[in-house]
C-alpha positions in Angstrom: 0.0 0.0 0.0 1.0 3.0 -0.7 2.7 5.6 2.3 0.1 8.5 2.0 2.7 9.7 5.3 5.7 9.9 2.2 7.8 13.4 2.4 10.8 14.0 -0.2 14.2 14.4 1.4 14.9 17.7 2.7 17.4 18.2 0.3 14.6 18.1 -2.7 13.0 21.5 -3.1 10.1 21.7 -4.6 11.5 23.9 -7.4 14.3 21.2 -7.9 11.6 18.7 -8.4 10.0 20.4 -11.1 13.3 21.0 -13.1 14.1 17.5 -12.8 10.7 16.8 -14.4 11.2 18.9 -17.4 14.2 17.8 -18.0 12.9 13.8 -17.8 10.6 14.5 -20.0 12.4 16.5 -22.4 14.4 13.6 -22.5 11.8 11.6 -23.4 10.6 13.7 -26.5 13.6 13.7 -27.7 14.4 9.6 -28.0 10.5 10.0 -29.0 11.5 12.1 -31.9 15.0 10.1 -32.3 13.0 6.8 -32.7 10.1 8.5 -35.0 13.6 9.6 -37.5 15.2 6.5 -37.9 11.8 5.1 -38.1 10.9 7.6 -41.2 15.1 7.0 -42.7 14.0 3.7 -42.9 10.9 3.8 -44.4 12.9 6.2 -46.7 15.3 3.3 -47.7 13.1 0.5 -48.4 11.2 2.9 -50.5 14.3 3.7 -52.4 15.0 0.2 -52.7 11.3 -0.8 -54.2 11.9 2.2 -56.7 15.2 0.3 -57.7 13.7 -3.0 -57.9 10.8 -1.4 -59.9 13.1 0.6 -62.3 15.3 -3.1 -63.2 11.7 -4.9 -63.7 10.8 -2.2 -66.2 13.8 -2.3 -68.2 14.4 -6.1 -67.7 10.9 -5.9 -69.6 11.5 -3.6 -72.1 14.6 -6.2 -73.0 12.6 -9.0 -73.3 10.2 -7.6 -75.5 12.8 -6.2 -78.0 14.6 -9.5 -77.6 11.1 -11.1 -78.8 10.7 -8.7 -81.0 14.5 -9.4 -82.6 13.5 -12.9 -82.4 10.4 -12.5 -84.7 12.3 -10.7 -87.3 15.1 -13.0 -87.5 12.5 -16.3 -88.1 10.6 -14.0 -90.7 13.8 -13.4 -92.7 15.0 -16.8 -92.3 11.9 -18.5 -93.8 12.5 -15.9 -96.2 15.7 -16.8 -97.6 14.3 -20.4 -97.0 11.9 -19.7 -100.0 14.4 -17.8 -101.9 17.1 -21.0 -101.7 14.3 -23.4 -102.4 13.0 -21.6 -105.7 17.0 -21.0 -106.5 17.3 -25.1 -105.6 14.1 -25.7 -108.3 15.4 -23.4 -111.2 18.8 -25.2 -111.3 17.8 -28.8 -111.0 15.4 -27.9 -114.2 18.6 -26.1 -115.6 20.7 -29.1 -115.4 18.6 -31.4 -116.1 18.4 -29.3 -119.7 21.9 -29.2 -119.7 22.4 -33.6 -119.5 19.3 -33.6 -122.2 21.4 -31.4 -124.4 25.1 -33.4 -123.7 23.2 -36.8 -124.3 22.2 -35.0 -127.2 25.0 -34.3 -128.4 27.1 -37.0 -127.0 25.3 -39.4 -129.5 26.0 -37.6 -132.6 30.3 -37.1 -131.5 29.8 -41.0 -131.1 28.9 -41.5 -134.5 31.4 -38.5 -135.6 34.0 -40.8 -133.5 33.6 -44.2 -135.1 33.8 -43.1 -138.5 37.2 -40.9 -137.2 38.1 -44.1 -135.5 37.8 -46.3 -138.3 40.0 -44.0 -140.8 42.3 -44.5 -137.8 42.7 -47.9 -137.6 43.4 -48.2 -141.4 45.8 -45.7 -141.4 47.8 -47.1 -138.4 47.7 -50.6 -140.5 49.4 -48.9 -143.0 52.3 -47.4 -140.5 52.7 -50.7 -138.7 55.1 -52.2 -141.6 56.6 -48.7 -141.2 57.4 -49.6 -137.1 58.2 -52.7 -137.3 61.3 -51.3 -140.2 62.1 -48.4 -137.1 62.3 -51.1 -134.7 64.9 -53.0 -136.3 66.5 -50.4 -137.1 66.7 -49.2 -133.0 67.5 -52.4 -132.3 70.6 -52.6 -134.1 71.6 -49.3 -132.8 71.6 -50.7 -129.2 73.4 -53.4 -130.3 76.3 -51.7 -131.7 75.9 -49.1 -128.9 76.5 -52.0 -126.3 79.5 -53.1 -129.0 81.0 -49.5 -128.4 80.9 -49.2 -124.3 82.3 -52.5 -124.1 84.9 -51.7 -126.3 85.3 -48.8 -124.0 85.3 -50.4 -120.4 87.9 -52.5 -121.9 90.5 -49.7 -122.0 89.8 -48.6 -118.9 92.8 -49.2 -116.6 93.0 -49.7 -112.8 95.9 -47.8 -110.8 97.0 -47.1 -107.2 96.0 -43.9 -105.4 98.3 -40.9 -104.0 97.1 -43.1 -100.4 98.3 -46.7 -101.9 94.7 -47.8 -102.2 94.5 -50.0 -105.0 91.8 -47.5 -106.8 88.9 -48.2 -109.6 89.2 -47.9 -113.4 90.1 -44.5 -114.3 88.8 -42.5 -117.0 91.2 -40.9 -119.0 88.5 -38.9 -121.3 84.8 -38.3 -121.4 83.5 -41.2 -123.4 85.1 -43.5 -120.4 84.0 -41.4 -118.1 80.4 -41.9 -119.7 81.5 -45.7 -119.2 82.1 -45.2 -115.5 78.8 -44.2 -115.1 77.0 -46.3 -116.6 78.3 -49.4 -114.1 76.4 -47.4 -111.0 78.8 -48.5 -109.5 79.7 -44.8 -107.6 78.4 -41.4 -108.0 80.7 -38.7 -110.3 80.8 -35.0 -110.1 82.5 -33.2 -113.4 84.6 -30.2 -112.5 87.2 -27.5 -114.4 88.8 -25.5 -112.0 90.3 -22.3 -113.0 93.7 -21.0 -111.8 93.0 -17.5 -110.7 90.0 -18.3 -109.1 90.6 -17.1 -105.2 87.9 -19.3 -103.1 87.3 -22.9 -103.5 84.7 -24.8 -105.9 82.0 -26.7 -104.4 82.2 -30.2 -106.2 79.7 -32.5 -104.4 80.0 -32.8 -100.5 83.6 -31.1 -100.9 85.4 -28.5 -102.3 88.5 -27.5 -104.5 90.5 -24.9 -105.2 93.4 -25.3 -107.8 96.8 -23.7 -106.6 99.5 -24.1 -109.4 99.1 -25.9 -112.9 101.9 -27.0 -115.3 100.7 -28.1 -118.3 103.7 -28.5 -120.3 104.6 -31.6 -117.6 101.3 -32.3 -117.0 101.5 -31.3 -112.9 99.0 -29.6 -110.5 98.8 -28.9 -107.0 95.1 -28.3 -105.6 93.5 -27.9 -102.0 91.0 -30.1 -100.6 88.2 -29.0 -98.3 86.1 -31.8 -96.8 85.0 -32.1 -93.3 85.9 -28.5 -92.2 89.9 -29.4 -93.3 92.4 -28.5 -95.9 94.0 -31.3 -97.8 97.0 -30.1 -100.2 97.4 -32.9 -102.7 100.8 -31.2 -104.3 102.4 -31.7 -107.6 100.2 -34.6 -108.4 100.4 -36.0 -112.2 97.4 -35.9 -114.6 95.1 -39.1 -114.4 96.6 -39.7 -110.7 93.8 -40.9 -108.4 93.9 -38.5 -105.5 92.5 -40.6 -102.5 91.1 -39.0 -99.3 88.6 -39.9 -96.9 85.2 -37.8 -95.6 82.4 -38.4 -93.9 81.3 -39.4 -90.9 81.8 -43.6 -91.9 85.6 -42.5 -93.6 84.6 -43.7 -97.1 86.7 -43.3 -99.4 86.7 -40.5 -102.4 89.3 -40.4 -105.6 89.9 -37.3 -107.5 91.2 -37.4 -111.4 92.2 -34.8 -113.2 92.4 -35.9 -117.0 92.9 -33.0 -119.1 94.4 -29.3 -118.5 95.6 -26.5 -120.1 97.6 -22.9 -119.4 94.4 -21.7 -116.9 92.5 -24.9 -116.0 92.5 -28.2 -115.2 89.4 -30.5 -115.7 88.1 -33.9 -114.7 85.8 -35.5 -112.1 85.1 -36.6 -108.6 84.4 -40.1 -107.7 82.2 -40.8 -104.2 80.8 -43.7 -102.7 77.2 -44.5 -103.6 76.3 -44.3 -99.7 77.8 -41.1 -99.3 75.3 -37.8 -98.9 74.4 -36.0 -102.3 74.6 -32.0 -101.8 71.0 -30.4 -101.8 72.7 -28.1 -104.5 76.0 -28.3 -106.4 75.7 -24.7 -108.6 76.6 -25.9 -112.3 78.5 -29.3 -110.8 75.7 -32.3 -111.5 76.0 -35.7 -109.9 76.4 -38.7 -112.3 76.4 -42.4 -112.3 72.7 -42.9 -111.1 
């Protein structure tokens, strides 16, 4: 029950009271008001928000629409072209089908053209075959006495013994038995002519050469060698010597024979294993014997 007796401490006035209850409830108006603004900054927010969400449904809208509208003008001008491609289709199967009417045609009538050219033909080549059979005979007895000749040939080749003491092949002394060489494929020749004042070396096959001194009137030369990244002097060497090194990475055996010179330049060939590489390019210098 409540103490109807109760009496505020002496210390409280009654003017002290009264400013304390202002104050309280000033205090209270104002988390009043406090509470009413963050209420209305909210509502303020969310309705910012739904005008957002609003403004993306609109143009997510608009978007669809033109993309249905895209979509519609795309399928009309595809069946479009459809009919276009079709009709295009239709007036070219009629056009070739007018165009294998017309080669039939016309195809018949070169057929009869061609028998009766075929048959003229065939009478004239009658008349040539006693003419063949005369030309074959005659090649024939060509080969024969070709054969005759590079026997004959082969036989004067001679056999000698390299600068290295390597019992070397036949030699050839001139072009005819040099032709003979090559026709046994039995190793692959490079032709050269070397000329005396030329300064850098001659490619010639895998290798290269570079004459130094020539003395025709005793039939002597002296020449470099380059093979495998080295010099090789071969010096004062006699015409139709066999000049014998080895190259590669197996050491086969090459020969070098110069057969015929003159004040300036000294001429012959290069003879190399059939296993050894072949140059991708030998300027004017073509392999032989294949």
């Amino acid at each position: 029950m409540a103490d109807h007796n109760f009496q505020p401490p002496s210390y409280i006035t009654p003017s002290n009271w009264e400013h304390r209850s202002i104050r309280l409830a000033s205090l209270a108006c104002a988390i009043s008001a406090i509470s009413i603004l963050v209420s209305l900054l909210g509502m303020y927010g969310q309705g910012n928000r739904l005008q957002v969400l609003e403004q993306h449904a609109r143009e997510t809208e608009i978007a669809r629409d033109r993309l249905e509208s895209q979509l519609t003008d795309t399928r009309k001008n595809l069946a479009a072209r459809l009919v276009t491609t079709q009709r295009l289709l239709d007036w070219r199967t009629q056009q070739l089908r007018r165009e294998q009417q017309e080669a039939a045609s016309r195809l018949s009538e070169d057929q009869k053209q061609q028998i009766t050219a075929v048959s003229g033909e065939v009478a004239g080549m009658k008349s040539e075959m006693s003419g063949v059979k005369t030309d074959v005979t005659g090649v024939k007895t060509e080969v024969a006495m070709t054969r005759e000749e590079l026997e004959e040939t082969k036989a004067k080749l001679q056999h000698a013994i390299g600068d290295l003491g390597v019992q070397s092949g036949l030699i050839a002394h001139t072009r005819d038995e040099l032709q003979a060489l090559k026709m046994t494929g039995e190793r692959t020749y490079y032709e050269f002519t070397l000329a005396k004042q030329q300064k850098k070396p001659t490619p010639v096959g895998t290798i290269s050469l570079q004459l130094k001194k020539i003395d025709a009137s005793h039939g002597r030369y002296t020449l470099n060698v380059v093979a495998d990244d080295h010099t090789i002097e071969k010096r004062d060497r006699n015409l139709n010597e066999p000049l014998q090194f080895y190259s590669g990475r197996d050491r086969q055996l090459f020969e070098i024979v110069v057969n015929s010179m003159d004040k300036s330049k000294a001429s012959g060939y290069l003879s190399a294993p059939k296993t050894a590489p072949v140059p991708p390019t030998v300027g004017t210098l073509k392999p032989s014997g294949n």
